[in-house]
C-alpha positions as a Python dict, from the first residue, in 0.01 Angstrom:
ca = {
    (1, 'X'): (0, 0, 0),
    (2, 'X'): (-104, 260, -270),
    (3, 'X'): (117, 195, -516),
    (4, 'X'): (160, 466, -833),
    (5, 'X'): (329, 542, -1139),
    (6, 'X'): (547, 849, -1222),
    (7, 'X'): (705, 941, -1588),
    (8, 'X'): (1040, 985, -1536),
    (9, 'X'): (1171, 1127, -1833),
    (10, 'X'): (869, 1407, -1979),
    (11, 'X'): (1134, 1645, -2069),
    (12, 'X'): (1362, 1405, -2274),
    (13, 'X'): (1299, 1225, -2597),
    (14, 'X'): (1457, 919, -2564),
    (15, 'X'): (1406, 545, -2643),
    (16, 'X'): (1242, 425, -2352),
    (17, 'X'): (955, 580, -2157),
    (18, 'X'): (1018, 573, -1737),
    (19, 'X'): (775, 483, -1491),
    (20, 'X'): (893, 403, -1097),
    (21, 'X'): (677, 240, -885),
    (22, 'X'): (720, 372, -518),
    (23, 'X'): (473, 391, -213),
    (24, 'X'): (227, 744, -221),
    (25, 'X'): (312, 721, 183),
    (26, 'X'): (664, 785, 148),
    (27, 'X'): (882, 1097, 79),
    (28, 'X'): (867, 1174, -328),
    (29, 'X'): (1228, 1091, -478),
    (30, 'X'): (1441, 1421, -581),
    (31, 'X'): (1475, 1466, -1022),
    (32, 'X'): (1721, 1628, -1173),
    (33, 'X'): (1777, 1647, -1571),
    (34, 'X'): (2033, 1779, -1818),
    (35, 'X'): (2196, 1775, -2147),
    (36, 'X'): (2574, 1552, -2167),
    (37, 'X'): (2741, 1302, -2404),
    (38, 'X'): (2480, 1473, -2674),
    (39, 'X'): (2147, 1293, -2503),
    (40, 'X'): (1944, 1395, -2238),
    (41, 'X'): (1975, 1255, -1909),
    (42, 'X'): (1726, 1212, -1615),
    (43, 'X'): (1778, 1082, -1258),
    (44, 'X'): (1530, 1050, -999),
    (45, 'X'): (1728, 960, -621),
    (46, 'X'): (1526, 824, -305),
    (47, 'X'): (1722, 870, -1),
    (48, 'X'): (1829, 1074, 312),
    (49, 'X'): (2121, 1253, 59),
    (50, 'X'): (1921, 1270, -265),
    (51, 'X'): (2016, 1630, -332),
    (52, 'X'): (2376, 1534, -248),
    (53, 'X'): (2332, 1238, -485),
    (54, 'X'): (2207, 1422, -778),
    (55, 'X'): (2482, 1636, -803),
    (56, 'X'): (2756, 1393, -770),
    (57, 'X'): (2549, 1173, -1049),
    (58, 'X'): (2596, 1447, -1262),
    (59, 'X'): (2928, 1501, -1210),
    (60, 'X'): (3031, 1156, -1283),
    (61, 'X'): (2852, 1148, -1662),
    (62, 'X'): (3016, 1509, -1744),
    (63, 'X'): (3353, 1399, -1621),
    (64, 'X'): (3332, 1033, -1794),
    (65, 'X'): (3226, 1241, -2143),
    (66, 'X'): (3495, 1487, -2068),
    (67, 'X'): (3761, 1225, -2003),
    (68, 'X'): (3697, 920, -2158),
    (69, 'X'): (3391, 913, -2421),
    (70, 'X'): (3413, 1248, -2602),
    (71, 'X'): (3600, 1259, -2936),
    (72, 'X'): (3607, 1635, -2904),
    (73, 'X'): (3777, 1673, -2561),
    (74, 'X'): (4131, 1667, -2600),
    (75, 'X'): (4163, 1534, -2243),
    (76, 'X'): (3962, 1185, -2325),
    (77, 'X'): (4072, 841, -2400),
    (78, 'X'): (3889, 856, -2719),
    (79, 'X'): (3989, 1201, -2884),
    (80, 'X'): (4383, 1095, -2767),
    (81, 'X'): (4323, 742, -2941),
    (82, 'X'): (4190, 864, -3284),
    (83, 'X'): (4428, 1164, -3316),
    (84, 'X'): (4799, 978, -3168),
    (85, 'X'): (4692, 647, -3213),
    (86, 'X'): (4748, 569, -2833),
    (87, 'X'): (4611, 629, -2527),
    (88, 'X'): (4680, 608, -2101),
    (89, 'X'): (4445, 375, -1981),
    (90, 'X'): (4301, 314, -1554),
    (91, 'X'): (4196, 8, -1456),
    (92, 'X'): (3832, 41, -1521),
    (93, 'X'): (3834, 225, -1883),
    (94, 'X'): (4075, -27, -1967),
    (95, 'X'): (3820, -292, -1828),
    (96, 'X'): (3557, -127, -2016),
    (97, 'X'): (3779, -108, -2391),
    (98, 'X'): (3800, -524, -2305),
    (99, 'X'): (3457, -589, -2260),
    (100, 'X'): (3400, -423, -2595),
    (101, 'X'): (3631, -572, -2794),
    (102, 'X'): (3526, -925, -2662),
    (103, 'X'): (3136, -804, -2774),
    (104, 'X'): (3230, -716, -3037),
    (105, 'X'): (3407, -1029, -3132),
    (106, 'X'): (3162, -1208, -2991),
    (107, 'X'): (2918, -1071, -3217),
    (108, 'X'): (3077, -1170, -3524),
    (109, 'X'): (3153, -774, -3530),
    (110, 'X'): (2799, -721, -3502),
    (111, 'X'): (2884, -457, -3252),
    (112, 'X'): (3207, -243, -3338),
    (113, 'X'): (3325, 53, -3136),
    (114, 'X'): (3557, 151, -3450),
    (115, 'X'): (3297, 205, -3681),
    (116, 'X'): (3337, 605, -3597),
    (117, 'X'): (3445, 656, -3977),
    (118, 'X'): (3176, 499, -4167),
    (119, 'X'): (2922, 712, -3895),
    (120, 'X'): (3084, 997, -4024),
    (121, 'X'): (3014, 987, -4344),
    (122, 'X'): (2606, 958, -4284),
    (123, 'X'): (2688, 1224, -4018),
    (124, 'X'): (2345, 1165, -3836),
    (125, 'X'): (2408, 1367, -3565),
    (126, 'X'): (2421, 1709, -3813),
    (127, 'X'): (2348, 1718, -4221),
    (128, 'X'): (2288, 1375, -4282),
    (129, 'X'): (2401, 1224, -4645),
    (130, 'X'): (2434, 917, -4820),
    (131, 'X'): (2761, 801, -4914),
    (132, 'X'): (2849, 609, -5229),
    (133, 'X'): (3003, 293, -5225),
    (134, 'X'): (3377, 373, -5274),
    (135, 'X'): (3364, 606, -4972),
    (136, 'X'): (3222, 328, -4758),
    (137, 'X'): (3484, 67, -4898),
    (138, 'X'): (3758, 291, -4754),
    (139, 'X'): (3587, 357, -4427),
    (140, 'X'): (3522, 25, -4392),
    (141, 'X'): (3868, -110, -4440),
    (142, 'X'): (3977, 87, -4122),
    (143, 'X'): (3737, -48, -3877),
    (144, 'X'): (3714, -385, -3660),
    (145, 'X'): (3790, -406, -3321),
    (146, 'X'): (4119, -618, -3426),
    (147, 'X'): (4295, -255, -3483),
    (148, 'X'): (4282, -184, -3120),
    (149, 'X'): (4541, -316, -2873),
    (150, 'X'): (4504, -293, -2467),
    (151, 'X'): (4797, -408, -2254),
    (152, 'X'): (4983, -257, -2017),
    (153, 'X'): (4762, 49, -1900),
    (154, 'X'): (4778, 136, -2261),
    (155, 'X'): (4540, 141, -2586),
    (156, 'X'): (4720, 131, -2913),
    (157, 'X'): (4568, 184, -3272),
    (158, 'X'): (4718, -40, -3538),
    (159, 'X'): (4542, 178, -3786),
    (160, 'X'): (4583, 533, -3750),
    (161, 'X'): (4277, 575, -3976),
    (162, 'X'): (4068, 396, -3758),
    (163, 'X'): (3819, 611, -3603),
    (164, 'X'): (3682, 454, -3175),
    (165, 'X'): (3325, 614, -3130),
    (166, 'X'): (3143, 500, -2802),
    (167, 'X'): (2778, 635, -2933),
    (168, 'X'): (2619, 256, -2905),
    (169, 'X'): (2814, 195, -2605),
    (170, 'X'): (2876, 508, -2367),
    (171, 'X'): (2552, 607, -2267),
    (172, 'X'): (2558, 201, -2083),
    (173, 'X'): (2909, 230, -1943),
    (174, 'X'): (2712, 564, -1772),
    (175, 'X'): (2517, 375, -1589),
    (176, 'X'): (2768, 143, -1462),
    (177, 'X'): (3022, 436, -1330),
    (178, 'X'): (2666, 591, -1208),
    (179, 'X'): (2606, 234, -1008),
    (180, 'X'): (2914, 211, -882),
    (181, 'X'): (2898, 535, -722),
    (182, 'X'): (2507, 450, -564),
    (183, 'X'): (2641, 137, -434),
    (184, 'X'): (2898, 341, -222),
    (185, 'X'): (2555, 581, -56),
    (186, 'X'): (2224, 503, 137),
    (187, 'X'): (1995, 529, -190),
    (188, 'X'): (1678, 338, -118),
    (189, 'X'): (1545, 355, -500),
    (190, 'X'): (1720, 539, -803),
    (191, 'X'): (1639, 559, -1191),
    (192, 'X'): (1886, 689, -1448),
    (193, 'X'): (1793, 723, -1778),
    (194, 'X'): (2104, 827, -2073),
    (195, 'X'): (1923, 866, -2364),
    (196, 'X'): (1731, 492, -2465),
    (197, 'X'): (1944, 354, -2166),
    (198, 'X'): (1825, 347, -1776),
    (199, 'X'): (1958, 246, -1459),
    (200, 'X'): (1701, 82, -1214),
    (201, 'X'): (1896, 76, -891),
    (202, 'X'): (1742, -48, -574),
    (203, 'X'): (1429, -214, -381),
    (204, 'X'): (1141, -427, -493),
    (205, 'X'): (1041, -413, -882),
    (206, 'X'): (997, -118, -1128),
    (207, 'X'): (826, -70, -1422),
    (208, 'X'): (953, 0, -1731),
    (209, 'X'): (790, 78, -2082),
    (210, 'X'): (872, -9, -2437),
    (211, 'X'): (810, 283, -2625),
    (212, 'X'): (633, 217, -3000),
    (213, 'X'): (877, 224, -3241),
    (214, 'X'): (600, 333, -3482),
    (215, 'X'): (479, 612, -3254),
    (216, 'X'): (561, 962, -3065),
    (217, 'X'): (802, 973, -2796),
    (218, 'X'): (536, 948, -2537),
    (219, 'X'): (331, 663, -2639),
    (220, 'X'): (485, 242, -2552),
    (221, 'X'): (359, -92, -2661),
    (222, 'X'): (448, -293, -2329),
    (223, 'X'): (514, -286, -2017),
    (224, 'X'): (853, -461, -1779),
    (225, 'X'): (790, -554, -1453),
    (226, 'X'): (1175, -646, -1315),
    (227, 'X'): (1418, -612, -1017),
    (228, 'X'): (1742, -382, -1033),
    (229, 'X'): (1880, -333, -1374),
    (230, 'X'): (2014, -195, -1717),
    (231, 'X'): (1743, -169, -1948),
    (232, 'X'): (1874, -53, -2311),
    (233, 'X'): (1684, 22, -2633),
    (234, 'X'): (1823, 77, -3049),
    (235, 'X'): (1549, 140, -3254),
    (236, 'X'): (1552, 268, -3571),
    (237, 'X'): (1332, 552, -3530),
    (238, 'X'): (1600, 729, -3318),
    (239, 'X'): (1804, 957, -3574),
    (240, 'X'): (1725, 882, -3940),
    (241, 'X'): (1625, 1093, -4249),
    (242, 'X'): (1453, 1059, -4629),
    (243, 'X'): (1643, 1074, -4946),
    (244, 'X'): (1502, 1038, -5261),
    (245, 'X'): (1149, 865, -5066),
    (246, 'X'): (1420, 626, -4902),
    (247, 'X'): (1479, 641, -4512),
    (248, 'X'): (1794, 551, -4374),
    (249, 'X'): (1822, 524, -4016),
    (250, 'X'): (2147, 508, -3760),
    (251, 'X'): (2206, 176, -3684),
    (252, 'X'): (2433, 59, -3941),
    (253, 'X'): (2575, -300, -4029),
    (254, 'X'): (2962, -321, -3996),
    (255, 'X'): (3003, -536, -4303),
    (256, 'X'): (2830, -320, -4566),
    (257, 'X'): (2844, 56, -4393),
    (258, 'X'): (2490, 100, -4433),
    (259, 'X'): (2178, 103, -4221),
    (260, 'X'): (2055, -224, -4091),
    (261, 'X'): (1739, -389, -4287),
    (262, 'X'): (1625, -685, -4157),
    (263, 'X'): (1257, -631, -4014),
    (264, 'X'): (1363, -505, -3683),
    (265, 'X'): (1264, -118, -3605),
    (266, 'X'): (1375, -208, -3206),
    (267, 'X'): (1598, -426, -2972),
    (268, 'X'): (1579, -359, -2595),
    (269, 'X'): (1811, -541, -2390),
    (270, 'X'): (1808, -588, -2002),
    (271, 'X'): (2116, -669, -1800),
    (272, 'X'): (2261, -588, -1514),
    (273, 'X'): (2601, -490, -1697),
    (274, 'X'): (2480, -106, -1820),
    (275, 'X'): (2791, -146, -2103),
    (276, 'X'): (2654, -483, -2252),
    (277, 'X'): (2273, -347, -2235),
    (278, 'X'): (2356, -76, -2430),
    (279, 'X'): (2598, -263, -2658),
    (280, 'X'): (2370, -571, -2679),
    (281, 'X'): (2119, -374, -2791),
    (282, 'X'): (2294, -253, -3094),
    (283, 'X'): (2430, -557, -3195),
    (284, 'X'): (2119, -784, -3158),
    (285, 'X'): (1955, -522, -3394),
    (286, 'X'): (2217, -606, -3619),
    (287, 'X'): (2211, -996, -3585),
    (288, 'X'): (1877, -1019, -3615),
    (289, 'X'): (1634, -1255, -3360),
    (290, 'X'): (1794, -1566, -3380),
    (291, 'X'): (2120, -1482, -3362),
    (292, 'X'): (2084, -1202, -3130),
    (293, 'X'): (1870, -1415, -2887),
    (294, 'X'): (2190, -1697, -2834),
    (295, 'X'): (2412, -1370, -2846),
    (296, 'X'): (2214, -1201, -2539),
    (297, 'X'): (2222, -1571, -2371),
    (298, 'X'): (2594, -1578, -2386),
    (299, 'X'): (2601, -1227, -2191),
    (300, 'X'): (2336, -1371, -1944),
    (301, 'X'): (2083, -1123, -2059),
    (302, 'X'): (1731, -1119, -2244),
    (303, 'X'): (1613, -910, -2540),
    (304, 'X'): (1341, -792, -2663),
    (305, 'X'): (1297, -766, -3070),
    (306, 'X'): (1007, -566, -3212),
    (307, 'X'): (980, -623, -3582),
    (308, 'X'): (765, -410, -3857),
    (309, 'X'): (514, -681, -3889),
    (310, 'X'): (444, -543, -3507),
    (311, 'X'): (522, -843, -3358),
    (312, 'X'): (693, -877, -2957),
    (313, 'X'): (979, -1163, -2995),
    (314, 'X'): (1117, -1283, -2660),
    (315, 'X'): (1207, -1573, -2507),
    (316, 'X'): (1082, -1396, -2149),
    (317, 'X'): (718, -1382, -2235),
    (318, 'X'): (672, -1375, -1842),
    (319, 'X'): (790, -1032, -1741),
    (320, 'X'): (602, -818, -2055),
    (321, 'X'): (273, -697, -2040),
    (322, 'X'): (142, -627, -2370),
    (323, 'X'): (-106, -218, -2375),
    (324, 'X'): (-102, -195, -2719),
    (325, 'X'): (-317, -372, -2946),
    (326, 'X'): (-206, -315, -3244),
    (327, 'X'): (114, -534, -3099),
    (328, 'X'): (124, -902, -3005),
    (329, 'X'): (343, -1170, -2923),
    (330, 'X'): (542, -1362, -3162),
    (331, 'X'): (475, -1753, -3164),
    (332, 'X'): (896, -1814, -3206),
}
């Protein structure tokens, strides 16, 4: 079998860089790519309905941002939660809301989906700034997942000032509606990247690479050779900026409101949950390797630290394949 390897993603600047492994012989997968939930997102499908299957993929991201994620959309779960306070919940975004609030506890609030004030002030997403301490003492006092209540179909903020944003955690609950939905069709292979998170649905292994924190978008220091799953990467060369010769960078640490500095520029986390991937990913950043390693053990998923010494930690040594070598595997 002639076996070769296709970049998935060319068009998007994201955190991971996409290759699928599939057999020259057989009919090319169908692509399709687009902007949503403010990242780019790519899908390649493999099957007798892959046209079909593209546009229903679609579909379910636009409608999940439009009803659930988006803090702009006055039909979502989120905009109706920060504005009232409260919130109609289904079944599954209610499952989702509980997963997160149990991450985030178990994290020590490493991970916390009601940080959406504090983010505001460094506004990354548009004019970045650095706020001064008093303005991150009040932000701060309105976040921790312990403001949220979910019972009875319904979400209820304790703190009306408290402000859910799903940025470290949407993009992974994504994949999981996207999942759901290929588990229901005859898709041989699909891959389903949502900005630094991806979906590898289907037969045999793929291949995923780790791109180099230190590098462009198109260059990785390692290589993942694994089955079906989430694969989900925070790194802190995603969205930052320079002030005054400092950089600050996105990834911020509940308890102080600013951005994480610890040694690690990148966390990638695999599991086959895409929700605690994505929100693994984040918090182990913010934990740092010891602490994220038992947290990613809990979750029954491995991570994947890359400090700026340019060390690899993991405790899976067996499924990475070092190309860069200016990298190299930590002795932990």
């Amino acid at each position: 079998m002639k076996r070769i390897a296709v970049c998935l993603s060319a068009f998007a600047v994201a955190a991971l860089v996409f290759f699928v492994i599939y057999d020259a012989t057989a009919s090319k997968p169908l692509s399709n790519s687009f902007f949503s939930m403010n990242t780019y997102v790519s899908a390649q499908v493999e099957g007798k309905n892959a046209e079909e299957n593209l546009v229903e993929i679609k579909k379910i991201i636009e409608n999940l941002d439009l009803n659930v994620l988006s803090r702009t959309s006055e039909n979502s779960v989120v905009y109706n939660l920060n504005k009232n306070g409260e919130s109609l919940l289904d079944a599954e975004t209610a499952a989702y809301l509980s997963l997160l609030s149990d991450i985030s506890k178990q994290s020590g609030g490493a991970f916390d989906y009601t940080l959406g004030a504090v983010s505001d002030l460094w506004n990354f997403g548009g004019t970045p700034s650095v706020p001064n301490e008093v303005q991150l003492s009040e932000a701060l006092s309105h976040s921790g997942h312990e403001k949220i209540t979910i019972a009875n179909g319904k979400a209820t903020m304790a703190d009306k000032k408290a402000v859910i944003d799903f940025g470290a955690s949407g993009k992974g609950i994504a994949l999981d509606c996207v999942k759901s939905y290929l588990e229901t069709q005859k898709v041989k292979r699909a891959v389903v990247s949502v900005g630094g998170s991806v979906l590898l649905y289907g037969e045999d292994e793929f291949t995923v690479g780790i791109r180099n924190p230190k590098g462009d978008s198109g260059s990785y220091v390692a290589t993942l050779n694994i089955p079906e799953n989430c694969v989900s990467t925070s790194g802190s060369y995603e969205q930052s900026f320079e002030k005054d010769g400092k950089k600050y960078h996105h990834i911020l640490n509940p308890e102080t409101g600013c951005p994480v500095n610890n040694g690690i520029i990148s966390a990638t986390v695999i599991s086959e949950n895409g929700l605690v991937s994505d929100a693994l990913s984040t918090a182990c950043f913010v934990l740092g390797i010891e602490k994220g390693f038992a947290l990613a053990e809990e979750y029954g998923a491995s991570v994947i630290f890359i400090t700026e010494d340019n060390l690899i930690h993991t405790k899976n040594p067996e499924i990475l394949n070092i190309s860069d070598s200016d990298y190299s595997l930590a002795e932990d």
